[in-house]
Structure formats: C-alpha cells, structure tokens
C-alpha positions in Angstrom: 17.7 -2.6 49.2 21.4 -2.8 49.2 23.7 -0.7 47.1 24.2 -3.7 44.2 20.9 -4.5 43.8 19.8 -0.8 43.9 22.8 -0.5 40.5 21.8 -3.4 38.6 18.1 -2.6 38.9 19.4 0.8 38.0 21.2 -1.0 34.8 18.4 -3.0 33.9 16.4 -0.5 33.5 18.4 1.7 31.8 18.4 -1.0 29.7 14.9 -1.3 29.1 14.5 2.3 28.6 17.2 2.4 25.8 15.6 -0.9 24.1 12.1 0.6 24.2 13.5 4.0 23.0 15.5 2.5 20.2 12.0 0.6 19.1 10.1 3.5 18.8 12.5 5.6 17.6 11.8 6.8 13.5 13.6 4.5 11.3 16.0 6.3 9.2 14.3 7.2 5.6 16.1 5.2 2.8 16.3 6.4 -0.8 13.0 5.6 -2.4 12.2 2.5 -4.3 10.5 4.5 -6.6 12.0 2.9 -10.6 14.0 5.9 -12.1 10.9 7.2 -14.9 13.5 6.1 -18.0 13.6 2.8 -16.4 9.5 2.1 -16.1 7.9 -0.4 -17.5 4.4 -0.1 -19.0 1.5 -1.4 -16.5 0.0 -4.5 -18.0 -3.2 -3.8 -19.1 -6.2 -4.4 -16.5 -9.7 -4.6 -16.1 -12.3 -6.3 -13.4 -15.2 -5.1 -12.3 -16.6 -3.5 -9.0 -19.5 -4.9 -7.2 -22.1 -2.4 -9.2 -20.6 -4.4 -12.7 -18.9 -1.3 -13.4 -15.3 -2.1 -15.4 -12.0 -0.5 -13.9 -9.3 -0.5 -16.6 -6.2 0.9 -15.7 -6.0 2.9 -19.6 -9.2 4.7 -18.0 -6.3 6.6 -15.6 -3.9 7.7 -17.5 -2.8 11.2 -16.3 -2.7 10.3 -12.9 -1.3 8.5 -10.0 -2.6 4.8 -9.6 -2.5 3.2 -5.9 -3.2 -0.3 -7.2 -3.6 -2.2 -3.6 -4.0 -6.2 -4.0 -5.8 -7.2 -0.7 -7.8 -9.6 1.0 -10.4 -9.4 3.7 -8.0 -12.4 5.8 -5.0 -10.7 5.5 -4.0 -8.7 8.4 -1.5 -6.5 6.6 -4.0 -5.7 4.2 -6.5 -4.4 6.9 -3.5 -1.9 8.5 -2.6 -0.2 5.7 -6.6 0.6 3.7 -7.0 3.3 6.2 -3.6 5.1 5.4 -4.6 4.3 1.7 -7.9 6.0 1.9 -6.1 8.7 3.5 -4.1 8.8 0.6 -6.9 8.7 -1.9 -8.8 11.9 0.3 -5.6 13.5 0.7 -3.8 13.8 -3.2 -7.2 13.3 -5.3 -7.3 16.3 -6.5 -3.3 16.4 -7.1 -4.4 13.4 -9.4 -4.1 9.9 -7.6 -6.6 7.3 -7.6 -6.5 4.3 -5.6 -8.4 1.1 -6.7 -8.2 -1.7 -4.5 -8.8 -5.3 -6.3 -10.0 -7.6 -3.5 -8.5 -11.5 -4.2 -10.7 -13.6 -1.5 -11.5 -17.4 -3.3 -15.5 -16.5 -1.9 -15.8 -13.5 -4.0 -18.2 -10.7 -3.7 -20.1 -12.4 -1.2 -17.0 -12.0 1.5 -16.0 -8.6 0.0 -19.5 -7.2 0.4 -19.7 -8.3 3.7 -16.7 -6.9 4.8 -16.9 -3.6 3.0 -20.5 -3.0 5.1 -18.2 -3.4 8.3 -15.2 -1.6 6.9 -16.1 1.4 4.2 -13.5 1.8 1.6 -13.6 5.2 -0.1 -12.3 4.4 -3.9 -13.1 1.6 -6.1 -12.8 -2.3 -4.9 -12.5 -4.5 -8.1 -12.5 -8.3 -7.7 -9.6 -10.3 -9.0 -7.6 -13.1 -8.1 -4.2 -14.5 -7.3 -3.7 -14.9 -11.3 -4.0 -11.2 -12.1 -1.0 -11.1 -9.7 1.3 -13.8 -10.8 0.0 -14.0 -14.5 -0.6 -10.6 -15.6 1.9 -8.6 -13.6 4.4 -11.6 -12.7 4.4 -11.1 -9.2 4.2 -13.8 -6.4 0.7 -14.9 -4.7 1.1 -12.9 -1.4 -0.5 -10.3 0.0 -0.3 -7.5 0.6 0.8 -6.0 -2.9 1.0 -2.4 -3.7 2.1 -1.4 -7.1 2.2 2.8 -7.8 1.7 3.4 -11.0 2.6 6.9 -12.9 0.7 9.1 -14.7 1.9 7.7 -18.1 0.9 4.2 -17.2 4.0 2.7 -16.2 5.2 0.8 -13.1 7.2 3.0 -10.7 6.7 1.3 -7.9 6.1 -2.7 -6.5 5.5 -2.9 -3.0 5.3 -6.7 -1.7 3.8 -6.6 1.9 2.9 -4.0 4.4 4.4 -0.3 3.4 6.4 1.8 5.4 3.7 4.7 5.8 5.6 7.8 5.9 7.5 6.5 3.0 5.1 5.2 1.0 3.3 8.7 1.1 6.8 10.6 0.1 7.1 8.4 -2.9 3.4 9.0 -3.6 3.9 12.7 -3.2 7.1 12.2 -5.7 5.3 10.8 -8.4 2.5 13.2 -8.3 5.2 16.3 -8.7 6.7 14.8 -11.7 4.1 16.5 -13.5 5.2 19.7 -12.4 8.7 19.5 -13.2 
C-alpha cells in the first residue's frame, strides 16, 4: 500500500472513530423540563378502568408521584420506554410513585390483553383513547405521551414522545424529594 493511501485510510478512519465516538458519547444533561411547582397546573380529573373493571382515578393518588404513560401496543416508542417505566415503578414505589399506563389501541381490551400476556406490565394499564388525550388534557393525538404528575395533583411534567431515560428518572427522582424539602 503506498504512503497516501496508507494516510487517507489513516484519515478516514480517524474519521469514523470520532463520528462513532461523538454518537455514543452522553448527551450533555439540560435543565429539567420539570414546571416550576408555583407554576403547576391541576391534573384534569381521570378515571378508566383496568381490564379486571377496576376504576383508576387519578384523586385516588394524591400524595404521590403519578407516571401517567399514554401508549399503544403499535407504537414502537411506546414499547422502548415500559421497561425503564416499570423500572421506575419497582425502583421509587416505596419513595411514593405510581405509574399507570392507559393503553389507546381502536381494538381495545382484546389487543391489550393479548399483548400484556406477551409483555407483563407491573402497575395498572387502564384503557382510554386518543380523546382523553386531546380533550381532557389538551394534548395532540401522538404517542408516546408521558405526563409526571406531583404529589398534590398537578402537572409538572408533559413529555410528548420517547423520554430521555437518564433524565426522565432525575426529574422523577426531583419530584419525589419535593416532599422532603
């Protein structure tokens, strides 16, 4: 190989290697979305039922941290981020968050069921639909949608499409020490 072509393959993959570094690399953490908690707006008041019948209204949770995950069993997003959200729910429980999950799929409980046999979620799964979402919280029919909501029922945080994990969990661990201070 002559000397040339030995330094631009050397270039090009320096190249690559920086690229492929820089992708990897941890993004740099912004400042949290989380709404300041003078700035919160009450939760709109909610309540579906899980598969059992069993109503889920959001008053039932005042005093903790709600993970309120729209989600359907098509949307790829949605299917990334469950297992970091029942990682959540294991993980701060008994700090006091909850996560309830309210599935939107047209089909219903028949599609839900079927996919929660494959694909156990450990905290409730309510069934709604694309109206609780743009009606009753005023948000736009995509998914995913993760709202966190704080321990005195209000809004602190809207979170349209796939969360930043890492972050996501800090702002979760933020609103569950706002008790303590």
């Amino acid at each position: 190989m002559s000397p040339h072509i030995r330094r631009v393959s050397l270039s090009v993959l320096t190249a690559v290697t920086i690229l492929a570094a820089a992708a990897f690399a941890p993004t740099a953490r912004t400042s949290s979305d989380v709404v300041p908690a003078a700035s919160r707006k009450a939760a709109p008041a909610l309540s579906l039922k899980d598969a059992a019948g069993k109503r889920h209204q959001l008053s039932n949770y005042m005093g903790r941290v709600v993970l309120l995950d729209f989600w359907a069993t098509w949307c790829t997003g949605c299917k990334l981020e469950i297992p970091w959200f029942v990682e959540f729910q294991k993980k701060y429980e008994s700090e006091g968050l909850s996560a309830i999950g309210v599935a939107v799929d047209e089909e219903g409980w028949r599609t839900v069921k079927k996919y929660l046999a494959e694909h156990p979620i450990t905290y409730p799964i309510v069934l709604g639909d694309f109206d609780v979402l743009e009606k009753t919280f005023g948000l736009p029919a995509s998914l995913p949608v993760t709202l966190l909501i704080d321990r005195q029922g209000r809004i602190a945080l809207t979170h349209p499409g796939v969360v930043e994990r890492d972050k996501f969990e800090a702002d979760i661990q933020a609103l569950l020490a706002e008790r303590r201070r």
